[in-house]
Residue frames as qw, qx, qy, qz and C-alpha x, y, z in Angstrom:
[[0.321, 0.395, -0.337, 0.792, 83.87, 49.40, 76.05],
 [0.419, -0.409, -0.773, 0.245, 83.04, 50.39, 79.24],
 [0.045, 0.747, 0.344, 0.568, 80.46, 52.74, 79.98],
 [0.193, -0.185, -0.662, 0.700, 80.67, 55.51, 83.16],
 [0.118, -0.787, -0.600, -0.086, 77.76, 56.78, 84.58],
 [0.131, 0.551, -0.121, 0.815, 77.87, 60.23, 85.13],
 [0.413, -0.326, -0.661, 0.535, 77.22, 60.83, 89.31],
 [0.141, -0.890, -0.190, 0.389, 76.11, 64.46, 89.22],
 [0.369, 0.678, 0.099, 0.628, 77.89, 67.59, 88.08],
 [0.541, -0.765, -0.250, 0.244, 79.87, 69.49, 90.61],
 [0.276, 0.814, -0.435, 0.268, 83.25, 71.84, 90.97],
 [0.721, 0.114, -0.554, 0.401, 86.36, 70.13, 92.17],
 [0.025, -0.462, 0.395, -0.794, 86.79, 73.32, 94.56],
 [0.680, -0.376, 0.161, -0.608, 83.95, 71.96, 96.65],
 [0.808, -0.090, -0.467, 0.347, 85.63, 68.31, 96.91],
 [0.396, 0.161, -0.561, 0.709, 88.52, 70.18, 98.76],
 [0.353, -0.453, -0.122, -0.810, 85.67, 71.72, 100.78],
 [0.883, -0.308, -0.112, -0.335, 83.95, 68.66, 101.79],
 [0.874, 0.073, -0.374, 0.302, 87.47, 67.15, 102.51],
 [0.162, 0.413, -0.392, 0.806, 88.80, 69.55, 104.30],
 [0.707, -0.234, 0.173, -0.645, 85.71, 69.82, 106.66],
 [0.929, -0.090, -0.281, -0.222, 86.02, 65.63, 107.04],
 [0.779, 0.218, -0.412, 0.419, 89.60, 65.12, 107.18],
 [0.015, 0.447, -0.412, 0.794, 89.37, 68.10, 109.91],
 [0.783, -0.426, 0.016, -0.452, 86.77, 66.15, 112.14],
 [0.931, 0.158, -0.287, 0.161, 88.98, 62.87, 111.86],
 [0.750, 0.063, -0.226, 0.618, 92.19, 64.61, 112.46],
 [0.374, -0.870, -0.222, 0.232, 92.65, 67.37, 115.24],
 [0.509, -0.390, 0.363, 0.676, 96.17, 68.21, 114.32],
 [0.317, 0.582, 0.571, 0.485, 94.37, 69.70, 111.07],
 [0.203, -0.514, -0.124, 0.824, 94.72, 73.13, 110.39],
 [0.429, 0.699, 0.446, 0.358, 93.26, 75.61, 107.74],
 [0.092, -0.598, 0.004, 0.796, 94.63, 79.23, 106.41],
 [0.491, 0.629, 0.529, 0.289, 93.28, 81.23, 103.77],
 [0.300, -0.247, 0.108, 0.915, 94.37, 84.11, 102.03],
 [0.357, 0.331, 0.636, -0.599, 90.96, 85.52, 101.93],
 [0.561, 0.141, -0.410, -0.705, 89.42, 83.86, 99.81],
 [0.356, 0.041, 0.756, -0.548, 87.50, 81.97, 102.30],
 [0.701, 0.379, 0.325, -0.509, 84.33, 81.29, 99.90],
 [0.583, 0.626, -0.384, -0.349, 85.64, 80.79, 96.70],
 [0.227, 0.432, -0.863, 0.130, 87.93, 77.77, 98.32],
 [0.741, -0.419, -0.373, -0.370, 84.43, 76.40, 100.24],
 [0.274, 0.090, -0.714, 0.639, 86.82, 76.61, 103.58],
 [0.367, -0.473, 0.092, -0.796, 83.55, 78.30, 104.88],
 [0.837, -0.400, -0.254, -0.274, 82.11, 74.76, 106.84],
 [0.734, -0.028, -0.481, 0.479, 85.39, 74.24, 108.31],
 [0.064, 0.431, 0.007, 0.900, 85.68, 77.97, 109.32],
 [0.660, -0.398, -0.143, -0.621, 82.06, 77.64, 111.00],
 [0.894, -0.269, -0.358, -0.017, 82.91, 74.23, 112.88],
 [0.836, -0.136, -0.208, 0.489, 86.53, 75.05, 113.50],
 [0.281, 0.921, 0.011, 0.269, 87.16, 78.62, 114.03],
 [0.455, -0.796, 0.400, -0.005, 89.80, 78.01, 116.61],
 [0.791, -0.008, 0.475, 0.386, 91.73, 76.25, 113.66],
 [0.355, 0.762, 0.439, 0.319, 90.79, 78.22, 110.82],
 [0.371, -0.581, -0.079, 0.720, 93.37, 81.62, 110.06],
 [0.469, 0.830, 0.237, 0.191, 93.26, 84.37, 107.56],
 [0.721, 0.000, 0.262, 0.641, 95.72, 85.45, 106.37],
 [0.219, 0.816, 0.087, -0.528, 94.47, 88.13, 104.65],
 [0.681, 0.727, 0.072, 0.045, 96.01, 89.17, 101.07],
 [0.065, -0.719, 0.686, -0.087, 99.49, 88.46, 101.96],
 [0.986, 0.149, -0.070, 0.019, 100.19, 84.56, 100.65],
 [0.527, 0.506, -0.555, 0.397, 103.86, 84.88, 101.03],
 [0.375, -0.369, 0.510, -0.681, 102.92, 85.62, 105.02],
 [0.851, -0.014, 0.040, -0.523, 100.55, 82.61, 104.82],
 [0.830, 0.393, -0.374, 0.131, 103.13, 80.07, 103.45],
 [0.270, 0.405, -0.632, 0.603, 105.79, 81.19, 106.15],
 [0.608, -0.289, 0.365, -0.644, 102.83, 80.59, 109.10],
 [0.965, -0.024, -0.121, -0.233, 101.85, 77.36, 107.79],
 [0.678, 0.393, -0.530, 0.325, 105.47, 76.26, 107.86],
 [0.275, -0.448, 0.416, -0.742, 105.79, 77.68, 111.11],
 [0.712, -0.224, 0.380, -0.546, 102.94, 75.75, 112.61],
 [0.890, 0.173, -0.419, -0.037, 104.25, 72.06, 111.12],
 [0.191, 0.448, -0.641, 0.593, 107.22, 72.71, 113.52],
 [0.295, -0.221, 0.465, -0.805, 104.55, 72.52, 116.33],
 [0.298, -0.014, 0.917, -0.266, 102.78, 69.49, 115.14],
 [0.601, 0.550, 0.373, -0.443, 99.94, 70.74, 112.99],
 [0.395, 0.279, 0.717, 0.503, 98.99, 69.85, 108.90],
 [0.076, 0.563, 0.031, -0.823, 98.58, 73.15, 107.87],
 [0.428, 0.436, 0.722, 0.326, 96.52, 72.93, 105.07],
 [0.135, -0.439, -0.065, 0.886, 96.73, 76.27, 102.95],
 [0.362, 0.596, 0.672, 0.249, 93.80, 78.16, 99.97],
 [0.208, 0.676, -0.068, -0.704, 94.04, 80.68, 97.46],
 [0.883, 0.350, 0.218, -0.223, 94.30, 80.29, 94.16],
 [0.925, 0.174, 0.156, 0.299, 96.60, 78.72, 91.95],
 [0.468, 0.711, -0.121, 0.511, 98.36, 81.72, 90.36],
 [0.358, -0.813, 0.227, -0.399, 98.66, 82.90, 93.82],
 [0.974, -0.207, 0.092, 0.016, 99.50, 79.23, 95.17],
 [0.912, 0.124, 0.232, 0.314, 102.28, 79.29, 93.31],
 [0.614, 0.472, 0.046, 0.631, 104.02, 81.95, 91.39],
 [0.121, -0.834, 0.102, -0.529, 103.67, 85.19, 93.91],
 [0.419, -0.714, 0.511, -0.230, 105.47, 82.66, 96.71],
 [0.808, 0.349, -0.435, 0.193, 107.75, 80.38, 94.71],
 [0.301, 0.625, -0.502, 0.516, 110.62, 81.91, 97.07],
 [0.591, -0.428, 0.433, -0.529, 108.44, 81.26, 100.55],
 [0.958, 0.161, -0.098, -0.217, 107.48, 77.61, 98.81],
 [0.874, 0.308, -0.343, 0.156, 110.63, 76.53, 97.92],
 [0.226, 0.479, -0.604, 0.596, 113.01, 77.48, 100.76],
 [0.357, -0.396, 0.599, -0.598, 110.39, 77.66, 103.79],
 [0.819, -0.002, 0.306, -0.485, 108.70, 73.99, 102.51],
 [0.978, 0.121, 0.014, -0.169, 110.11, 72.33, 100.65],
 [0.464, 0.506, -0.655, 0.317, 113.81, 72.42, 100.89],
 [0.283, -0.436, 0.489, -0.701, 112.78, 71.99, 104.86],
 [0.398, -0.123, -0.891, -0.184, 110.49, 69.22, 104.15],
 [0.159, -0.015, 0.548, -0.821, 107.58, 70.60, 105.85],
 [0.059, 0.312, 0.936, 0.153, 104.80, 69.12, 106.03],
 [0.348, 0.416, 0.096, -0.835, 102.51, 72.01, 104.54],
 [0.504, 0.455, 0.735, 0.012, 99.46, 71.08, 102.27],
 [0.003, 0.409, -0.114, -0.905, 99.54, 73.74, 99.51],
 [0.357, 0.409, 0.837, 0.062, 95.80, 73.74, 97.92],
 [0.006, -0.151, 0.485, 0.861, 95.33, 75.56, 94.54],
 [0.415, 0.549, 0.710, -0.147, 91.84, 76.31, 93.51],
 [0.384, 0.885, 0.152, -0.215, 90.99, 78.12, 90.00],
 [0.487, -0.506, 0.528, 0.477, 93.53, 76.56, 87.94],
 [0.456, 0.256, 0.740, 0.423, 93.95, 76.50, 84.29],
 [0.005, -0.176, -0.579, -0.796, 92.10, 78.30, 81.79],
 [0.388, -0.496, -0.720, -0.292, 88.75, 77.44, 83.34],
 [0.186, -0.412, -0.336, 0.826, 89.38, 80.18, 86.37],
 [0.319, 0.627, 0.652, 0.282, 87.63, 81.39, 83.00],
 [0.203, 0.907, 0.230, 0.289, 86.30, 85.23, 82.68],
 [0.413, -0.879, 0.132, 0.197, 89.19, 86.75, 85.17],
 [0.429, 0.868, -0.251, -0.002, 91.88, 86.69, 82.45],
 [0.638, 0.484, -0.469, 0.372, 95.41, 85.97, 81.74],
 [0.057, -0.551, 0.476, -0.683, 96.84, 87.49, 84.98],
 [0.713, -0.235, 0.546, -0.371, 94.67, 84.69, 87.69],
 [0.890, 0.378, -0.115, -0.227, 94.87, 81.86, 84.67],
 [0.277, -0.660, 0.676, 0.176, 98.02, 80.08, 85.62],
 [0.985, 0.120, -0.079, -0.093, 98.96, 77.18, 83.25],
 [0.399, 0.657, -0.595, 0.234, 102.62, 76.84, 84.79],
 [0.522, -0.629, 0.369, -0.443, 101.95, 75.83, 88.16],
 [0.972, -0.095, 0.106, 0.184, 102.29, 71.43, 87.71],
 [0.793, 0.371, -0.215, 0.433, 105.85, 72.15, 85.97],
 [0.000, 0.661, -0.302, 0.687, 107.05, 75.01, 88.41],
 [0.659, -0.510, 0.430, -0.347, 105.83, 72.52, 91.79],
 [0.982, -0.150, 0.110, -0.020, 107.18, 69.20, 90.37],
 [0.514, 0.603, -0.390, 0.469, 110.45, 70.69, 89.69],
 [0.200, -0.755, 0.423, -0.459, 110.68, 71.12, 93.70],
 [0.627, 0.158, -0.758, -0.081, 112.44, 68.53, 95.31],
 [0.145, -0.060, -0.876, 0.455, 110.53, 66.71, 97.84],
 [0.463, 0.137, -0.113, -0.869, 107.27, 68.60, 96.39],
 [0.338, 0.303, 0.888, -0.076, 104.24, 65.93, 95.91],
 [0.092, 0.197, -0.148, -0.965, 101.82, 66.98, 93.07],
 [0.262, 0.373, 0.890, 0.011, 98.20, 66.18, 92.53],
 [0.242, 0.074, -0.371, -0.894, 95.67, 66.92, 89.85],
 [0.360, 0.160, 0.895, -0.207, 92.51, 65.32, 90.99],
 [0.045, 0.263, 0.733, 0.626, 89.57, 64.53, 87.77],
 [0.298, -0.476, -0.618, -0.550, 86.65, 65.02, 89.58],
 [0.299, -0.682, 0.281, -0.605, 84.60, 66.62, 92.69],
 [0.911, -0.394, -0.120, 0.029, 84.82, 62.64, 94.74],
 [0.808, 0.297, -0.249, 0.444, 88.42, 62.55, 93.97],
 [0.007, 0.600, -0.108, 0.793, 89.39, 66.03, 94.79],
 [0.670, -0.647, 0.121, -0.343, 87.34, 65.10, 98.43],
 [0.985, -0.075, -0.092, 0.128, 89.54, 61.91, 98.59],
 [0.675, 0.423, -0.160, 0.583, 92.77, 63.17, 97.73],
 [0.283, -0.745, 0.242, -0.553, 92.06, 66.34, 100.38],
 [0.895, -0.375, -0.022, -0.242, 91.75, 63.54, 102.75],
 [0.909, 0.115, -0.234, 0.324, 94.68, 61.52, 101.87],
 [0.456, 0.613, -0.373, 0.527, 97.34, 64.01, 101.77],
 [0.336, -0.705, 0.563, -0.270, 97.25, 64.52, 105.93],
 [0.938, -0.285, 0.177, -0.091, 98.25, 60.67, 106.03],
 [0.791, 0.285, 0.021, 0.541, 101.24, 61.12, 103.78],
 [0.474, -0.794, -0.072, 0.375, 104.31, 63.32, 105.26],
 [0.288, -0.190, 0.315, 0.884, 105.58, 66.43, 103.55],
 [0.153, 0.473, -0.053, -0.866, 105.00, 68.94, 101.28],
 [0.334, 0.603, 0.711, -0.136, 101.56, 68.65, 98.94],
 [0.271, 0.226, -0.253, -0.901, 100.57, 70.78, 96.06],
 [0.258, 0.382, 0.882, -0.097, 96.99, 69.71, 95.24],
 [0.079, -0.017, -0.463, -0.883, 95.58, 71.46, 91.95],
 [0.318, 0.570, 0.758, -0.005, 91.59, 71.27, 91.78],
 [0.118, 0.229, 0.627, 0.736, 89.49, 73.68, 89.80],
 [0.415, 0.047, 0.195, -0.887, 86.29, 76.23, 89.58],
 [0.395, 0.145, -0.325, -0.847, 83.89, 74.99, 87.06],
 [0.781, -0.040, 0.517, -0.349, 81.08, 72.32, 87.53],
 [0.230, 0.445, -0.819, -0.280, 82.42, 69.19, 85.66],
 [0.805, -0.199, -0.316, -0.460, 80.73, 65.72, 85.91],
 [0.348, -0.557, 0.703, -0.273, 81.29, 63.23, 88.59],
 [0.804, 0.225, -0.531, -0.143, 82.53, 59.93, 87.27],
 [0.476, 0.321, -0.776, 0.261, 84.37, 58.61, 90.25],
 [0.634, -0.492, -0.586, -0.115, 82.90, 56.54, 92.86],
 [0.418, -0.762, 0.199, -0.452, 82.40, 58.15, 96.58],
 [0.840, -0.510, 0.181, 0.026, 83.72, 55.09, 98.07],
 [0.901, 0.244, -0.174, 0.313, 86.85, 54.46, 95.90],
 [0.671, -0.601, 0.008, 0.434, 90.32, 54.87, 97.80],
 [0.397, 0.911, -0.109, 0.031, 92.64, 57.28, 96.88],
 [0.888, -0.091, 0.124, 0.432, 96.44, 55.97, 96.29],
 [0.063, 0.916, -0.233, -0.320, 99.21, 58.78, 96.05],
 [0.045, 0.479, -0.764, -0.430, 101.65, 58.05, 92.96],
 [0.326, 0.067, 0.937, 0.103, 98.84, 55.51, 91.93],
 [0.372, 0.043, -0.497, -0.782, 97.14, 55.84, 88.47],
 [0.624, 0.402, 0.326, -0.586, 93.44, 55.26, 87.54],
 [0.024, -0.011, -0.786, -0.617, 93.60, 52.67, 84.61],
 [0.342, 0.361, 0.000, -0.868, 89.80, 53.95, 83.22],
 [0.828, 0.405, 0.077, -0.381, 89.49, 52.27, 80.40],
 [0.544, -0.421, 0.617, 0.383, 91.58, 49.26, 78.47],
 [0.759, 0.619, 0.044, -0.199, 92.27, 49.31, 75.29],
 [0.852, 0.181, 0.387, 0.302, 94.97, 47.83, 72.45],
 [0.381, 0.750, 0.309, 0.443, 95.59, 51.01, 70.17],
 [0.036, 0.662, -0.002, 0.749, 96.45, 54.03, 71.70],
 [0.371, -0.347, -0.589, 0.628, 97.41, 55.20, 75.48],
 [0.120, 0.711, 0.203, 0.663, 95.74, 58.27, 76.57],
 [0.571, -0.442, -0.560, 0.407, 96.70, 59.64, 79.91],
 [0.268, -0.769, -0.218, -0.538, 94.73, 62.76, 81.49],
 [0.301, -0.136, -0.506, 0.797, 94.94, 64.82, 84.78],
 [0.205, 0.313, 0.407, -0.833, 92.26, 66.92, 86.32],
 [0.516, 0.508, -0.004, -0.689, 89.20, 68.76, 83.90],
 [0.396, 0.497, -0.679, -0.367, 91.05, 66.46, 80.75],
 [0.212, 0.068, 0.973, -0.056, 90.11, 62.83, 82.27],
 [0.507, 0.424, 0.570, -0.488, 86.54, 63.55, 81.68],
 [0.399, 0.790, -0.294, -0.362, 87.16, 64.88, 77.94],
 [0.069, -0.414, 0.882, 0.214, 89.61, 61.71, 77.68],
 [0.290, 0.155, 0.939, 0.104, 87.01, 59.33, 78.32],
 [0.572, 0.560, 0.208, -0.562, 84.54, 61.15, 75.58],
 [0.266, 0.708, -0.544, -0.363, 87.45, 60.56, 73.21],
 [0.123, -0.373, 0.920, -0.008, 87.71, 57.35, 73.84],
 [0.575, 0.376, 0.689, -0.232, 84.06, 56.28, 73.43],
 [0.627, 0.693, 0.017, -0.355, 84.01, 58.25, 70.15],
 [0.092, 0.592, -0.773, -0.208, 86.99, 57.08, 69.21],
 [0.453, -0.053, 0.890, 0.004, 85.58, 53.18, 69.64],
 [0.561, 0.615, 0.362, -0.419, 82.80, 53.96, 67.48],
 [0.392, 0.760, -0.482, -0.189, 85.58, 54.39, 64.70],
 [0.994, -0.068, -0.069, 0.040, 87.16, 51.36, 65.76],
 [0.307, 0.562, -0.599, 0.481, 89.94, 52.75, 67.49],
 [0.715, -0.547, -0.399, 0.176, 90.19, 50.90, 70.79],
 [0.075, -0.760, 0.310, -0.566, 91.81, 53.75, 73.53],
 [0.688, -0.347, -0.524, 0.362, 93.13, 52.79, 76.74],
 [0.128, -0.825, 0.115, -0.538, 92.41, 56.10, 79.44],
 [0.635, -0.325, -0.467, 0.522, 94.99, 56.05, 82.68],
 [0.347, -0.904, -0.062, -0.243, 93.51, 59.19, 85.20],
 [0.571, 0.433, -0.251, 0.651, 96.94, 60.38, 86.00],
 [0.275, -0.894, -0.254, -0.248, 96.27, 62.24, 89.48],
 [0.523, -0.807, 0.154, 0.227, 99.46, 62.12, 90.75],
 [0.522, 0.813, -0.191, 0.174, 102.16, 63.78, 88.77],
 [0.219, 0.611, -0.676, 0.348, 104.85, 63.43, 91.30],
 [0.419, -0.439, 0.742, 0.286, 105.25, 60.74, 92.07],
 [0.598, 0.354, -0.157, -0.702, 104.52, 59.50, 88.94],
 [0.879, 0.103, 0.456, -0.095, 103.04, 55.96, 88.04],
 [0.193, 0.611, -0.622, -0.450, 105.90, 55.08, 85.79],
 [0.343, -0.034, 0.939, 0.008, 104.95, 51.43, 86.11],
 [0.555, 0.608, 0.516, -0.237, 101.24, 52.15, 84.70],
 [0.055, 0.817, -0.228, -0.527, 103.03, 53.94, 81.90],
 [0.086, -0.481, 0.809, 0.327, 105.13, 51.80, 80.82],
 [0.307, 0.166, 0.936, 0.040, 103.05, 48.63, 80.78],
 [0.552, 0.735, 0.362, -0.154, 100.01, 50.48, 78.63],
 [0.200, 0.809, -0.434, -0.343, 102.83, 51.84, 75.93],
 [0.373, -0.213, 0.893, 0.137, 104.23, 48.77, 75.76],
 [0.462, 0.335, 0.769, -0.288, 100.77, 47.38, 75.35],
 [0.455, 0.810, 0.307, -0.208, 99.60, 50.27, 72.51],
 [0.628, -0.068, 0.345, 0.694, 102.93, 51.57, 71.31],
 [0.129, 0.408, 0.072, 0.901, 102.01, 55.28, 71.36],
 [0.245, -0.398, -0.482, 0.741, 101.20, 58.03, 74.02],
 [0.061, -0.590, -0.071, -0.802, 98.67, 61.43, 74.10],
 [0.235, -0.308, -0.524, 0.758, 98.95, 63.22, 77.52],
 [0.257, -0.716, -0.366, -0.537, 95.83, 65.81, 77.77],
 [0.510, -0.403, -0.409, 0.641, 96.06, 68.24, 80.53],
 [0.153, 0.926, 0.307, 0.159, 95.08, 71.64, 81.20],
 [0.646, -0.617, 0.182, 0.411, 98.20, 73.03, 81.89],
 [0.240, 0.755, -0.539, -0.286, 101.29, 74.56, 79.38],
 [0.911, 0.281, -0.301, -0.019, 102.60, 71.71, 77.05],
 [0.406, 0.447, -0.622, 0.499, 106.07, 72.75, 78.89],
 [0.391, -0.371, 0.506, -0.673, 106.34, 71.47, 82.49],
 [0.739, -0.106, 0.159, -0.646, 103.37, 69.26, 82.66],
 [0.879, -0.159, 0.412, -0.183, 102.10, 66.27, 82.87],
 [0.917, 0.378, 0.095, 0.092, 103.00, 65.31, 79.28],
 [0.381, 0.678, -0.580, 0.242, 106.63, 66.25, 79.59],
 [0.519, -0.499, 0.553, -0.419, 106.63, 64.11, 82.72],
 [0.940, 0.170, 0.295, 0.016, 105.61, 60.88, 80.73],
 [0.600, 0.795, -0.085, 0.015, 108.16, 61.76, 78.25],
 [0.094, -0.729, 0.650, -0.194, 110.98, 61.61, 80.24],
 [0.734, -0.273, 0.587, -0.203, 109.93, 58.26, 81.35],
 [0.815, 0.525, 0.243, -0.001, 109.58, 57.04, 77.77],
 [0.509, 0.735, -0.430, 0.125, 112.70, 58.30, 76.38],
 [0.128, -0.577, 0.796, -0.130, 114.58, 56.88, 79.08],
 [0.381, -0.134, 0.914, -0.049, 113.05, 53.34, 79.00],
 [0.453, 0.318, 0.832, 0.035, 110.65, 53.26, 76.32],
 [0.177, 0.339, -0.311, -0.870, 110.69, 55.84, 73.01],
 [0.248, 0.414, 0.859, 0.171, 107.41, 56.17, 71.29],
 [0.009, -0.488, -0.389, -0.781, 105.48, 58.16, 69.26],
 [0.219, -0.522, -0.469, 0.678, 103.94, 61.27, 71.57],
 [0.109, -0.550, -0.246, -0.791, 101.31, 63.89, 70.71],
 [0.112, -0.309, -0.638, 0.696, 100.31, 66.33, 73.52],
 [0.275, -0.722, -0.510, -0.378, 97.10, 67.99, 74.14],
 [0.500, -0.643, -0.318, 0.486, 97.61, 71.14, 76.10],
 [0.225, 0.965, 0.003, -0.136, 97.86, 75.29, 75.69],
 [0.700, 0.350, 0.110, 0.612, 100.90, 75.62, 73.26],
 [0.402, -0.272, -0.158, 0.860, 103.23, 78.36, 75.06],
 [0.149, -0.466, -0.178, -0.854, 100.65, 81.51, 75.32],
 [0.272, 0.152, 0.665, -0.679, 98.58, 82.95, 78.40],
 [0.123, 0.512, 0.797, -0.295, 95.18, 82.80, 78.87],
 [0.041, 0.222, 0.334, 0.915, 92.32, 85.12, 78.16],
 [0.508, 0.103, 0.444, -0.731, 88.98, 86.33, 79.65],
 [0.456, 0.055, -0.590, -0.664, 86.32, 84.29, 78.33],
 [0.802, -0.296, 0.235, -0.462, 83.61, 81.43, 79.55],
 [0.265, -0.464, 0.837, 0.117, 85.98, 78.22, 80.55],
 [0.770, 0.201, 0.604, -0.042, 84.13, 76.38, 77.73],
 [0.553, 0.827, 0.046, -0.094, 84.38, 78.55, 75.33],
 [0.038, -0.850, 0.524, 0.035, 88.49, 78.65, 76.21],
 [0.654, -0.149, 0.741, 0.014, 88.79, 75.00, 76.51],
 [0.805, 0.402, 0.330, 0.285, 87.96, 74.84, 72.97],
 [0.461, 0.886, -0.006, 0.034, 89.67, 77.70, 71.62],
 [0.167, 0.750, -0.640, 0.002, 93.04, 77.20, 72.91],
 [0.537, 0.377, -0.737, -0.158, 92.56, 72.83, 72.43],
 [0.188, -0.249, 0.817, -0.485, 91.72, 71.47, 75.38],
 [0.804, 0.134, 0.220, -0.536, 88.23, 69.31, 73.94],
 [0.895, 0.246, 0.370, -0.035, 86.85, 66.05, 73.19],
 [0.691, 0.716, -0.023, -0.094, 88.00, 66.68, 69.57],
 [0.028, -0.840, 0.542, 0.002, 91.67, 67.84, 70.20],
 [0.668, -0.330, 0.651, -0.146, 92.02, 64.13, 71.64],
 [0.744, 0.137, 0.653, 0.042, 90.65, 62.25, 69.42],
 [0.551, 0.828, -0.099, -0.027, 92.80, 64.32, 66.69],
 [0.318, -0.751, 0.567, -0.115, 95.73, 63.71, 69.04],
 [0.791, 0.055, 0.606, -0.072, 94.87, 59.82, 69.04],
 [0.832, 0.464, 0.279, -0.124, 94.38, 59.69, 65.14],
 [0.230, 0.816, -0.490, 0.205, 98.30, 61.86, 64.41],
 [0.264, -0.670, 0.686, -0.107, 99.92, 60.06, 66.67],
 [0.852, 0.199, 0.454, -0.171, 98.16, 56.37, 65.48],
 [0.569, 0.782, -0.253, -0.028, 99.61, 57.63, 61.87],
 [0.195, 0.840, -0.488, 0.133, 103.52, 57.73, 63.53],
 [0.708, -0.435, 0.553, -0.068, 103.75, 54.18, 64.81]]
């Protein structure tokens, strides 16, 4: 099976950092707003280079959302940072009317998603946010695995027109994906191939996919991981052809079971290809304070879960 090397250990939040700060040298028509939380989103090197780009918003994200829109009108790629819960649920109404029914071409970047936002509790811990932005139509949605990706993916979006949700994450995670590899919107990561069993991951959950999958050979289950980073559009093609291939599905994802990725494959599968499905994700309940390892196992999100996910769903073919 094939082994990855591990690259370091970083947070995703600092991809969008370094990408933001690159993709803003590159491209002038780059903008940045934050709703101050200027450090915590690592906007600070862009800030410093660009300061005649670079707005604050202050604590008013619904205001922030209706500027960025604003300034697309005028040419710029408004690229916007708070976090997720904020990203999303406190300016659904600004989101969905002033961006995306409008088809503006706003970047909406979500740091401190999931569970792993960790000791700040239920109330900053969003795990709705993928189902609640890929319901919007004309919404893009990414979930990048790791801190290269996450830099890549910052990058991409100004080359692709319209509206962007881009999901990344606090906690230092390893870095498995190469610095040079290219980042393809609506194009999966096929990881690893295997014969037995699909397993397809998004963000924090690729890394945790491909533990499952090495322990899982050791048993002599052969896994096949596909790094899922772009939920809307989704790679229905990579889908299909590894289901075919294994004839059963676990989706892993940090995210509510409803909404998410794995109801996204599901749809695809019932309409062109029913098959046995086990998910791997927080089973309708918030969050909780705690350290984002310790939460990742208690409410399922580890190694194990997977490769318990893998061995139930292996049973139902």
């Amino acid at each position: 099976m094939k082994q990855f090397e591990i690259l370091g250990k970083k947070d995703t939040r600092s991809g969008f950092g370094e990408g933001l700060l690159e993709i803003g040298r590159k491209n002038p028509d780059v903008v940045a707003l934050c709703a101050d939380l200027t450090g915590s989103l690592k906007m600070d090197a862009f800030l410093k280079e660009f300061p005649e780009r670079f707005f604050q918003a202050g604590i008013a994200e619904a205001n922030m959302i209706g500027m960025a829109a604003g300034m697309t009108i005028g040419g710029k790629i408004p690229y916007t940072g708070t976090f997720a819960n904020f990203s999303t649920g406190r300016v659904y109404d600004q989101i969905r009317q002033s961006v995306a029914y409008s088809q503006k071409n706003v970047k909406i970047c979500a740091s401190h998603a999931g569970l792993t936002l960790g000791e700040d509790g239920a109330t900053h811990q969003i795990l709705e946010d993928i189902g609640m932005m890929r319901m919007l139509p004309n919404m893009t949605v990414i979930v990048p695995a790791d801190f290269n990706q996450t830099k890549q993916a910052t990058m991409a979006i100004a080359d692709h027109f319209g509206p962007v949700y881009l999901r990344f994450g606090r906690p230092v995670v390893p870095i498995f994906v190469q610095p040079d590899a290219k980042f393809i919107i609506g194009k999966a990561d096929l990881l690893i191939e295997g014969t037995d069993v699909t397993i397809i991951a998004c963000g924090h959950l690729v890394w945790k996919s491909i533990e499952a999958a090495q322990q899982l050979a050791e048993q002599g289950i052969s896994a096949e991981v596909i790094n899922m980073h772009t939920i809307k559009p989704l790679d229905e093609k990579a889908i299909l052809d590894s289901v075919r291939k294994t004839k059963c599905v676990v989706t892993a994802e940090e995210h509510m079971l409803n909404g998410g990725l794995g109801d996204a494959v599901a749809q695809v599968l019932a309409r062109h290809l029913p098959s046995p499905q086990e998910y791997v994700g927080v089973n309708d309940t918030f969050g909780e304070s705690g350290t984002p390892d310790e939460l990742m196992v208690k409410y399922g999100l580890d190694t194990p879960n997977i490769v318990e996910a893998v061995k139930k769903v292996i049973k139902r073919k």
